[in-house]
N, CA and C atoms as an extended XYZ file, in Angstrom:
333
Properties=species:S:1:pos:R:3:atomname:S:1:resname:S:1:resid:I:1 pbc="F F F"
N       -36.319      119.734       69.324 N   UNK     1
C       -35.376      119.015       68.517 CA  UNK     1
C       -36.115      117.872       67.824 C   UNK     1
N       -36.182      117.871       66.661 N   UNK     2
C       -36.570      117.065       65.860 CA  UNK     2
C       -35.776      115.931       65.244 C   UNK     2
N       -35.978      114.461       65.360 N   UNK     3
C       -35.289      113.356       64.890 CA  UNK     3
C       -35.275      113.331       63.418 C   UNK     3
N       -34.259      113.106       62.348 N   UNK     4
C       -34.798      113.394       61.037 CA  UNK     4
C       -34.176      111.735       60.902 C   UNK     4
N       -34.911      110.853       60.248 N   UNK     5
C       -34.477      109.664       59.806 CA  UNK     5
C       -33.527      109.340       58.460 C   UNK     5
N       -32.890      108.716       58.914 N   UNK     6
C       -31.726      108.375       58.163 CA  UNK     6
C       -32.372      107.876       56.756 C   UNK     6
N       -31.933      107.697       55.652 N   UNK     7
C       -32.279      106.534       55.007 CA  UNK     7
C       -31.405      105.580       54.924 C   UNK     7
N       -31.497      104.294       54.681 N   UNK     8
C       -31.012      103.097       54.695 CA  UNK     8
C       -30.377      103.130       53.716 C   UNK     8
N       -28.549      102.217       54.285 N   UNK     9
C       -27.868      101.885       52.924 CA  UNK     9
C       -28.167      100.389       52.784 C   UNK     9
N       -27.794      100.805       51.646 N   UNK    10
C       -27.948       99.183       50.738 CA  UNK    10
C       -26.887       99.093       49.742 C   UNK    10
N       -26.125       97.824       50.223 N   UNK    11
C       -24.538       97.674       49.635 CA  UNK    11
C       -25.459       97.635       47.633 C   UNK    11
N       -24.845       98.021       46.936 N   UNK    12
C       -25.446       97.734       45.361 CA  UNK    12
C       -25.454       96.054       45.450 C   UNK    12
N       -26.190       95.783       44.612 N   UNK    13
C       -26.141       94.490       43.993 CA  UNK    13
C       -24.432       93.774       43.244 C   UNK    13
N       -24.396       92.767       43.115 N   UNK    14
C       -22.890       92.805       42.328 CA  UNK    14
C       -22.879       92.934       41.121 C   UNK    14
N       -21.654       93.621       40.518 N   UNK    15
C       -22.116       93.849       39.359 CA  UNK    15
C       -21.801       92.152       38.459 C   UNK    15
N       -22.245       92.435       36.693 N   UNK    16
C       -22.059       91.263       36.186 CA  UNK    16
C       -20.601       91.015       35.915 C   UNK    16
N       -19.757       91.598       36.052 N   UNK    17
C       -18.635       91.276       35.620 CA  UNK    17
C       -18.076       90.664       36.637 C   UNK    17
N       -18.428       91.403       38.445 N   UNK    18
C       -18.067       90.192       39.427 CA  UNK    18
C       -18.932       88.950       39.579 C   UNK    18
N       -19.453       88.581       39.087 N   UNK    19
C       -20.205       87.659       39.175 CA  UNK    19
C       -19.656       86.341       38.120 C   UNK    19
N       -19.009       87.315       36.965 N   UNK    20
C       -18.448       86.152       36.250 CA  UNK    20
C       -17.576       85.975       36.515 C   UNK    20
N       -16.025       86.528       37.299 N   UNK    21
C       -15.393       86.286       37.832 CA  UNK    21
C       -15.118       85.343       39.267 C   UNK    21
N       -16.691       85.689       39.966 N   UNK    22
C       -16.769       84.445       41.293 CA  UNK    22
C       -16.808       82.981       40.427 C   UNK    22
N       -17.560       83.174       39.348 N   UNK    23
C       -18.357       81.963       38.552 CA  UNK    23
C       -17.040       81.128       38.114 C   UNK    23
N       -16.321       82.169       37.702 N   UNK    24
C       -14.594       81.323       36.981 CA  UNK    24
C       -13.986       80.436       37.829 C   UNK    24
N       -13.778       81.274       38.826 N   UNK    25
C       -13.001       80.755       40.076 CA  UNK    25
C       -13.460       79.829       40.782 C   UNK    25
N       -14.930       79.422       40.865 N   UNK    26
C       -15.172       78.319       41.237 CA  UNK    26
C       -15.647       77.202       40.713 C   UNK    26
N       -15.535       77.638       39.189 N   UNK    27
C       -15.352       76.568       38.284 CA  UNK    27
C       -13.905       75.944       38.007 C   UNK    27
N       -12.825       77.198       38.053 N   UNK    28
C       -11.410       76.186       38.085 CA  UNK    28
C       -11.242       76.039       39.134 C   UNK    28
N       -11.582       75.889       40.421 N   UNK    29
C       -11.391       75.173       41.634 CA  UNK    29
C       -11.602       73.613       41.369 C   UNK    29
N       -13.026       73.851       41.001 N   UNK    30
C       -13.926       72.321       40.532 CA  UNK    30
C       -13.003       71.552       39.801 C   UNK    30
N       -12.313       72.124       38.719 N   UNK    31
C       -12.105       71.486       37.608 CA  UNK    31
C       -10.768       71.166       37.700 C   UNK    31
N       -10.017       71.395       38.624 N   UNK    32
C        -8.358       71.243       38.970 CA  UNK    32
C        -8.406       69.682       39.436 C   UNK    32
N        -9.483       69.169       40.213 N   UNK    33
C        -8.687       67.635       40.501 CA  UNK    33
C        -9.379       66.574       39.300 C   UNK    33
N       -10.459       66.863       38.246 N   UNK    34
C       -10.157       65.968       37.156 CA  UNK    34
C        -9.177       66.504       36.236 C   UNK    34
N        -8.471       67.863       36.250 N   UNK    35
C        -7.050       67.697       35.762 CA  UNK    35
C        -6.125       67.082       36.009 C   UNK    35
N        -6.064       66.823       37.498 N   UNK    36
C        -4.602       66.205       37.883 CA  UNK    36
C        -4.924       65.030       37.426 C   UNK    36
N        -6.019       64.282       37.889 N   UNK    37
C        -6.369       62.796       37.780 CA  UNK    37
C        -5.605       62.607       35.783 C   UNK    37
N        -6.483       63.759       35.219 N   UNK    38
C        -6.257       63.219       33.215 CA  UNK    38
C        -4.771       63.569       33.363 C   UNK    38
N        -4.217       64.399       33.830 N   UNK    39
C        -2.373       64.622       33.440 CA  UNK    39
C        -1.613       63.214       34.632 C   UNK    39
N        -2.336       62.530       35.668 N   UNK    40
C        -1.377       61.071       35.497 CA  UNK    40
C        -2.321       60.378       35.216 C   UNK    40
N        -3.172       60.459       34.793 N   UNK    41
C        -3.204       59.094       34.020 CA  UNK    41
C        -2.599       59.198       32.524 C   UNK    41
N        -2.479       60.245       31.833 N   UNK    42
C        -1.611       60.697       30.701 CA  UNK    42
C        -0.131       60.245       30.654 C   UNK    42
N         0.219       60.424       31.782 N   UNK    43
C         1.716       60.164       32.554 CA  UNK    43
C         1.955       58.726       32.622 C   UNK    43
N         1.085       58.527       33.205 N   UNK    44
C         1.002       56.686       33.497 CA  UNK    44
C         0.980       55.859       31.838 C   UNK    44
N         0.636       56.221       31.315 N   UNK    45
C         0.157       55.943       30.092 CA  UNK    45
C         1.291       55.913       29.111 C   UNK    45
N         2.312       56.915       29.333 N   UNK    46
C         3.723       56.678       28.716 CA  UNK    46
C         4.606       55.432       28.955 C   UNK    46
N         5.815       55.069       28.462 N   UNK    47
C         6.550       54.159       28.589 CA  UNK    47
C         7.139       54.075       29.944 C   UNK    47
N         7.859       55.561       30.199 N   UNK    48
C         8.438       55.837       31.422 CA  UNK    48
C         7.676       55.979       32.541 C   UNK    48
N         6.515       56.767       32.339 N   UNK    49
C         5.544       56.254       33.509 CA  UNK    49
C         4.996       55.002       34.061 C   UNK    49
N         4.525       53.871       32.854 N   UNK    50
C         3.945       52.858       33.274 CA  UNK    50
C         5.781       51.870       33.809 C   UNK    50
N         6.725       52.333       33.722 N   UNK    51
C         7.650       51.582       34.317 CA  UNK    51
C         8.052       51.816       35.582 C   UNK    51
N         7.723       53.036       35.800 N   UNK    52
C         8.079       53.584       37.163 CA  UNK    52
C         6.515       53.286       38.140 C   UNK    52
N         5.556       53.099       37.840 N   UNK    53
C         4.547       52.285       38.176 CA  UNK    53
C         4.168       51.130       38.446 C   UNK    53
N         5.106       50.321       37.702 N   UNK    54
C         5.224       49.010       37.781 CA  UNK    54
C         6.318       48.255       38.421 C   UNK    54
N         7.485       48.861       38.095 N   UNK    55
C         8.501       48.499       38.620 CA  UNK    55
C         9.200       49.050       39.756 C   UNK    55
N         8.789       50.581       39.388 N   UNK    56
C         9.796       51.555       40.316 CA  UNK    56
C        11.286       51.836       40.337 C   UNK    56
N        11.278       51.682       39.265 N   UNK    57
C        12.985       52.074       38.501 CA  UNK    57
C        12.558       53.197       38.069 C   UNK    57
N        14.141       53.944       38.375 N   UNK    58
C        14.500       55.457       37.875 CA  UNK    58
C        13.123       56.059       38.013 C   UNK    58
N        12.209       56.480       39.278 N   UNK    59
C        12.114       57.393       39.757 CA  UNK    59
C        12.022       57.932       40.444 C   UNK    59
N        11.908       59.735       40.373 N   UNK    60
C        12.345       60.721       41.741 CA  UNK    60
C        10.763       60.572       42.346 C   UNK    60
N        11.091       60.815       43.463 N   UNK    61
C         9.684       60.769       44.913 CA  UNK    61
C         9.133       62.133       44.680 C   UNK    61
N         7.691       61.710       44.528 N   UNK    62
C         7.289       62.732       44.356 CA  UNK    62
C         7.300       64.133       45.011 C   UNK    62
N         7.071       64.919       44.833 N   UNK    63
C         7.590       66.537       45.960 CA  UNK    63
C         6.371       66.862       46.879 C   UNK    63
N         5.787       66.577       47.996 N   UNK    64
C         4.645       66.220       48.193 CA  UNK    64
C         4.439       67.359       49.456 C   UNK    64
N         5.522       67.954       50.009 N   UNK    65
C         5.274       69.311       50.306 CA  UNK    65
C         5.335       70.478       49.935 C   UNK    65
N         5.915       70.216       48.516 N   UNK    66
C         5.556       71.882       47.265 CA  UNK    66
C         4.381       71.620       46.552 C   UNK    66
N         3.797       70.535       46.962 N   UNK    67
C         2.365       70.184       45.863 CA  UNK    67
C         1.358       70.674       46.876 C   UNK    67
N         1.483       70.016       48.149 N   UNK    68
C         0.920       70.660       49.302 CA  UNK    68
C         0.409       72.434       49.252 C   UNK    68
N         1.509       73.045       49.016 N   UNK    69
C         2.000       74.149       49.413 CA  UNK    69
C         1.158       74.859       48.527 C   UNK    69
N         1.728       74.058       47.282 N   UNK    70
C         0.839       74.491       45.960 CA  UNK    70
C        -0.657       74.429       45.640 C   UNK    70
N        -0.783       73.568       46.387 N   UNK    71
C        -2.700       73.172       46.222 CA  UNK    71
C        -3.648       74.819       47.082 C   UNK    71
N        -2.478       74.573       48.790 N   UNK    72
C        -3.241       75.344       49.426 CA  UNK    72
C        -2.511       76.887       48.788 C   UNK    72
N        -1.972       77.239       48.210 N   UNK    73
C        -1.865       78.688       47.267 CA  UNK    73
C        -3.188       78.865       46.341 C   UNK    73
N        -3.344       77.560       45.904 N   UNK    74
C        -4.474       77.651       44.785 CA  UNK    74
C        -5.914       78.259       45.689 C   UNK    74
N        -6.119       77.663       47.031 N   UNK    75
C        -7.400       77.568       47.316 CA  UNK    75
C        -7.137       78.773       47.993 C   UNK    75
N        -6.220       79.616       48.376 N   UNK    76
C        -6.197       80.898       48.987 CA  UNK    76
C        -6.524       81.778       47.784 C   UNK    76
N        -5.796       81.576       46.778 N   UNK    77
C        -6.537       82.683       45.620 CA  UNK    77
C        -7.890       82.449       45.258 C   UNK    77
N        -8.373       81.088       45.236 N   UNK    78
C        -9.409       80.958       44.563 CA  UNK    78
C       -10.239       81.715       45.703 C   UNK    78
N       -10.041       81.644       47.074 N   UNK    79
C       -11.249       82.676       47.948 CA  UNK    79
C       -10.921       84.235       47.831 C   UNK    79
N        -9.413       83.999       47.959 N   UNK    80
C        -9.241       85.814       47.501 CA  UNK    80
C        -9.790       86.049       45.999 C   UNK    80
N       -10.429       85.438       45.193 N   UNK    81
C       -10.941       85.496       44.068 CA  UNK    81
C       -12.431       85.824       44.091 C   UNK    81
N       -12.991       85.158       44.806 N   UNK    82
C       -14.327       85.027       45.123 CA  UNK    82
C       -14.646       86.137       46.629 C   UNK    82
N       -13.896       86.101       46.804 N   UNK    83
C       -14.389       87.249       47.853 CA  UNK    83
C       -13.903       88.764       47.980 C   UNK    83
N       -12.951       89.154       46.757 N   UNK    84
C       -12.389       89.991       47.108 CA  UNK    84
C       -13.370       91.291       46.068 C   UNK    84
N       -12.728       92.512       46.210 N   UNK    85
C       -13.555       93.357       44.723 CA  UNK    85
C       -13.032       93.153       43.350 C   UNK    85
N       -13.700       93.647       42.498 N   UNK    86
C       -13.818       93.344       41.214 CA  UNK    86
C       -12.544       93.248       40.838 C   UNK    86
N       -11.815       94.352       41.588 N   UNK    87
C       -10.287       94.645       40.439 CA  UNK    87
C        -9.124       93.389       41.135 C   UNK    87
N        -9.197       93.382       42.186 N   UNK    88
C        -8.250       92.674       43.024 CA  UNK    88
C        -8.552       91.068       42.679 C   UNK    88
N        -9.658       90.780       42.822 N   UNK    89
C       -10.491       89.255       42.316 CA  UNK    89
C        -9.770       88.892       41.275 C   UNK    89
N        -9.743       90.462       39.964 N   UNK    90
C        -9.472       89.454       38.627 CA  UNK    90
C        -7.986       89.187       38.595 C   UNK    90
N        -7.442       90.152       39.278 N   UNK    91
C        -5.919       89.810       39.635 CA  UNK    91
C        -5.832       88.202       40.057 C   UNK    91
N        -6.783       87.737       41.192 N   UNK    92
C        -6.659       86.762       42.170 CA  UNK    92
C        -7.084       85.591       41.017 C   UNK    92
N        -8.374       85.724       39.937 N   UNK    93
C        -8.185       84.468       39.047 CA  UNK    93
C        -6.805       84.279       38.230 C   UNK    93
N        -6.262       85.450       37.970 N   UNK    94
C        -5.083       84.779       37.036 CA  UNK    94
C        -4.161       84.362       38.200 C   UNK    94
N        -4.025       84.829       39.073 N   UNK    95
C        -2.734       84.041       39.926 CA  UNK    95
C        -3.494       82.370       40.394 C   UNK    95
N        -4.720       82.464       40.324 N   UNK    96
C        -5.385       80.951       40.979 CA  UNK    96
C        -5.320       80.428       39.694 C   UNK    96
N        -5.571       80.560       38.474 N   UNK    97
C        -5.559       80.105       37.007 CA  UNK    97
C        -3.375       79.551       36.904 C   UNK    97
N        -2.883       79.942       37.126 N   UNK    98
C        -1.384       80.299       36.746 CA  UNK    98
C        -0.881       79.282       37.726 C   UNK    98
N        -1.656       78.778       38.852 N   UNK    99
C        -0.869       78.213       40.080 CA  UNK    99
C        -1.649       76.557       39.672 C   UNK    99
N        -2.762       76.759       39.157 N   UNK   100
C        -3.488       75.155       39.008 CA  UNK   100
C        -2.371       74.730       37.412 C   UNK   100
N        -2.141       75.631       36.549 N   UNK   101
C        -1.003       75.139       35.759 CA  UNK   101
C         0.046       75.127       36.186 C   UNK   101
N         0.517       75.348       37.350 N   UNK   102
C         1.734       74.705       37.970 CA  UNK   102
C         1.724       73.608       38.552 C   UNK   102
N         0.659       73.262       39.056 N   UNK   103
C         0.525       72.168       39.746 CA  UNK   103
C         0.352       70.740       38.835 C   UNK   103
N        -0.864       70.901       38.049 N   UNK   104
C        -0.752       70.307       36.762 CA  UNK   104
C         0.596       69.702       36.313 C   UNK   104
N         1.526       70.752       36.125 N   UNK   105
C         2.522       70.114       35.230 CA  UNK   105
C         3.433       69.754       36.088 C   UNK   105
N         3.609       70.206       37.700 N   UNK   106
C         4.221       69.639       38.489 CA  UNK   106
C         3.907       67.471       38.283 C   UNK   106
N         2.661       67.605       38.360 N   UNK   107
C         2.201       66.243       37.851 CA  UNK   107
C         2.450       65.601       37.114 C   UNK   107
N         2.540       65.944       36.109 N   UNK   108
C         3.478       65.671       34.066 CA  UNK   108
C         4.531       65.568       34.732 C   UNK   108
N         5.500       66.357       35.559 N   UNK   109
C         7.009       66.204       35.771 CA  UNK   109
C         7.450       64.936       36.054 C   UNK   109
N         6.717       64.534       37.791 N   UNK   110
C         7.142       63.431       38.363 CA  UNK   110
C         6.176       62.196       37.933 C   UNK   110
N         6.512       61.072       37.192 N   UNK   111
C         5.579       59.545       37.007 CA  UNK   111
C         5.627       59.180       38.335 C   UNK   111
């Protein structure tokens, strides 16, 4: 009986299209908290914002366990983005892309 040797697998390389897709996703990860920071200070910067800043008349408290909720949605897609395959990933940037503009404007909402 003779041993015949296997040859070795080797997962492929990634292709370029996942690669620009990891690249997206962890560039709008990056780039989501100098958004929030420019949309209040944008906010702040209005009439109604800098009064509710200053004074604290007429406004609502911010929602700080759907922002929560919302941040960690973002950072679950952004890894199901980055770690998942090509087809499912690009699914996972537009839902991580779609959820940092919710959050965003959740921000614009409340001064």
């Amino acid at each position: 009986m003779t041993w015949k040797q296997q040859p070795a697998t080797v997962s492929p390389p990634p292709s370029e299209d996942r690669i620009q897709i990891r690249a997206r996703a962890i560039l709008a990860l990056v780039l989501l908290l100098p958004a929030l920071f420019a949309a209040k200070f944008l906010l702040l910067a209005t009439d109604r914002g800098g009064r509710c800043f200053v004074d604290d008349i007429e406004c609502a408290p911010f929602p700080i366990g759907a922002f929560g909720a919302l941040l960690a949605a973002v950072v679950v897609s952004a890894v199901a983005a980055v770690a998942a395959p090509a087809r499912e990933a690009r699914i996972a940037l537009r839902v991580q892309l779609a959820l940092e503009a919710v959050a965003v404007l959740l921000v614009l909402a409340f001064p």
